[in-house]
N, C-alpha and C positions, 0 to 999 in steps of 0.2 A: 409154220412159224414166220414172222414177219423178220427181213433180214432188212437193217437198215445200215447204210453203205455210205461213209464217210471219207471221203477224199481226202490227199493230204497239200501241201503245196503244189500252186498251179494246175491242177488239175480238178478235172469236170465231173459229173455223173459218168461221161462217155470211157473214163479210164477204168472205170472194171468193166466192159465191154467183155472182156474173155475171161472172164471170173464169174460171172451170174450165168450160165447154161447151167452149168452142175448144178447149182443152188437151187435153179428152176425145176432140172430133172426130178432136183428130189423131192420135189414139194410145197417147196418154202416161195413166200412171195417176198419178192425185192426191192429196194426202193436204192437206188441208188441217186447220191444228190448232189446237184451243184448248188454251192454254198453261194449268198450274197456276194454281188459283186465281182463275181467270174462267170456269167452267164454269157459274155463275150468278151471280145480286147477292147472292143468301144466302152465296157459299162463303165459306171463311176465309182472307184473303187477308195476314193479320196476321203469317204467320213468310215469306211465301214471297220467297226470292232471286232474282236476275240467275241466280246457279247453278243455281238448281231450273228453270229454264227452258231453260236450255241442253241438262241434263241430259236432259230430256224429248226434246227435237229429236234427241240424239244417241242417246238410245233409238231411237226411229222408223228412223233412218239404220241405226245397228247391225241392226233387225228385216228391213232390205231387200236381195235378193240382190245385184244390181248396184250400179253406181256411181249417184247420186241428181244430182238439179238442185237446188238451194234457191233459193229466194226469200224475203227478207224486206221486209219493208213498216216506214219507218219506224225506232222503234224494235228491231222485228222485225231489222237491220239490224248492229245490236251481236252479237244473238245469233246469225246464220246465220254471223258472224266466227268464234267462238269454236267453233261446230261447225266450220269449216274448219280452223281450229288443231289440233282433236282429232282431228281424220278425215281430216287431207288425200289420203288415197290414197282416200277413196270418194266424195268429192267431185267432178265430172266440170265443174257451172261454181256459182256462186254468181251470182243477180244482185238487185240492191240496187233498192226502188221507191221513187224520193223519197227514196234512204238512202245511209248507205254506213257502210265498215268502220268499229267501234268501236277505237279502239288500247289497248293496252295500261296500265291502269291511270286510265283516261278512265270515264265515267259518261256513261250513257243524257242522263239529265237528272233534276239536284237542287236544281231551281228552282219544281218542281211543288208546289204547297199542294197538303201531305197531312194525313190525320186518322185516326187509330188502324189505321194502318199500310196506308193504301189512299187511290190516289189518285180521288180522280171525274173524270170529266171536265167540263174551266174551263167557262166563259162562252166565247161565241165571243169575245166582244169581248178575250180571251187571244190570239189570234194573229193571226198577222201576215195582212194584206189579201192578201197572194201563198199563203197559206194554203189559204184559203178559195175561190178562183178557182174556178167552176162549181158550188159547192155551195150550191145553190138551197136555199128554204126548205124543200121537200119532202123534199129529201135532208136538211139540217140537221134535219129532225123525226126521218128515221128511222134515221141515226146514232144522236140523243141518245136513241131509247127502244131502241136496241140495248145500249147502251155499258153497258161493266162496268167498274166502277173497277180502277184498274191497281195491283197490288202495289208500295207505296212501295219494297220493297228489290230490286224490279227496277230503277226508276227510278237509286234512289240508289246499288245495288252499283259496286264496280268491276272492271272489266274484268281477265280475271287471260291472259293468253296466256304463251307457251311456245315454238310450236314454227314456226322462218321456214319450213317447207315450206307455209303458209299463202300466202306470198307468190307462191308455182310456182300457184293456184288459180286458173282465168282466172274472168273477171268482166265483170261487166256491168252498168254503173250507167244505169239510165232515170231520165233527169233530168226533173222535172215543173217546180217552183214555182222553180227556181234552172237554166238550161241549160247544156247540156255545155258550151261557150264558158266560162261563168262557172267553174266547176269547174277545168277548163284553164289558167286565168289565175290561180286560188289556188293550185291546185300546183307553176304554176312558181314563183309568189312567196314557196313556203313556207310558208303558212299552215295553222296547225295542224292546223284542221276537218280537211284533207284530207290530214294527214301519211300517215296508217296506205295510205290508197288510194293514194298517188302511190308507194309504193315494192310494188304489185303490178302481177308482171310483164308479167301478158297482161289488158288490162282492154280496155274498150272502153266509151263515152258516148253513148247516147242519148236523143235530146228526146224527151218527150210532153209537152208545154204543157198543164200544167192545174195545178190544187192539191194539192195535199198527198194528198189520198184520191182517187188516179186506180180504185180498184177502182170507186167510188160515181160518179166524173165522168166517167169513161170507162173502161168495163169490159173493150169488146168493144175497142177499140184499148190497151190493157194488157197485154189475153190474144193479141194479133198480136205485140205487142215481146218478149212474153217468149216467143212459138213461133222470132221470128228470133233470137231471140238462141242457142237449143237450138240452130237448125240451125247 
């Protein structure tokens, strides 16, 4: 199976570095990718859209014979949506890390302090304490001397969908900083966060307890949820 590997803010193809061994052990070919306009700190991140990222992903999908797996991480999360929109017949599952579907005419997030069309990444003291959960000073160091500011008009664009055969796409949401239980209990109550997800068909919720960046907090148990989730 072709796994293809969608990053979420500020980060590279190189952040699942410790997430693709397993995936490789078992078989599967990977593609993990750096989106437009993070390919360094020097690139020109000042025109690049929500669209120019999507567009990329569904190049890769279009360049691959078979049906593909995505995964996005995060942010990464909005986009693997909008590829399944466009592609739903070569899409085989989608599953979401810490994420889930963007809906229709919704934004990544436009709350991000940006500065000449590029966001950095905040101060940890930006997010939430459920955020952060296992990511030790070590890993906070080498996050921040990873991280590449994220294109403002990804964050800000909006969501442009089209086509309900999205919704036939099964899925797989690994719940890290917020548990499948919680998720469950928003959808029944209607809450918006999770409008776009509660009306696909074949989904399924899994825990991995930890923060926000399970590639960096737990890599090797990330890379087992997203092998069960294939088979």
């Amino acid at each position: 199976m072709d796994i293809v590997l969608v990053p979420g803010f500020w980060l590279d193809a190189s952040s699942w570095d410790g997430v693709t061994p397993a995936l490789v052990a078992a078989g599967h070919r990977v593609h993990p990718l750096t989106l437009p306009g993070k390919e360094s700190l020097d690139a020109d991140r000042s025109g690049i859209t929500l669209r120019d990222h999507i567009d990329a992903v569904i190049r890769v999908v279009d360049s691959l014979d078979a049906q593909v797996v995505l995964v996005g991480h995060s942010g990464g999360g909005g986009i693997v949506h909008a590829v399944a929109d466009a592609r739903p017949e070569r899409i085989a599952r989608v599953v979401y890390v810490d994420s889930g579907p963007l809906g229709n005419g919704d934004v990544i997030n436009d709350e991000l302090p940006s500065a000449d069309g590029e966001i950095p990444l905040p101060a940890w003291t930006t997010f939430d304490d459920d955020d952060l959960v296992d990511l030790t000073d070590d890993l906070r160091a080498e996050f921040r001397a990873r991280a590449i500011p994220e294109p403002a008009g990804v964050a800000n664009g909006k969501q442009e969908l089209s086509n309900d055969a999205r919704y036939d796409v099964p899925v797989t949401v690994i719940a890290c900083e917020y548990n499948a239980a919680a998720l469950e209990r928003w959808m029944d109550a209607g809450e918006a966060y999770v409008a776009e997800l509660a009306r696909i068909t074949n989904r399924e919720l899994v825990d991995l307890p930890t923060g926000h960046w399970p590639q960096f907090t737990r890599p090797q148990a990330l890379g087992a949820v997203i092998l069960d989730a294939i088979r």
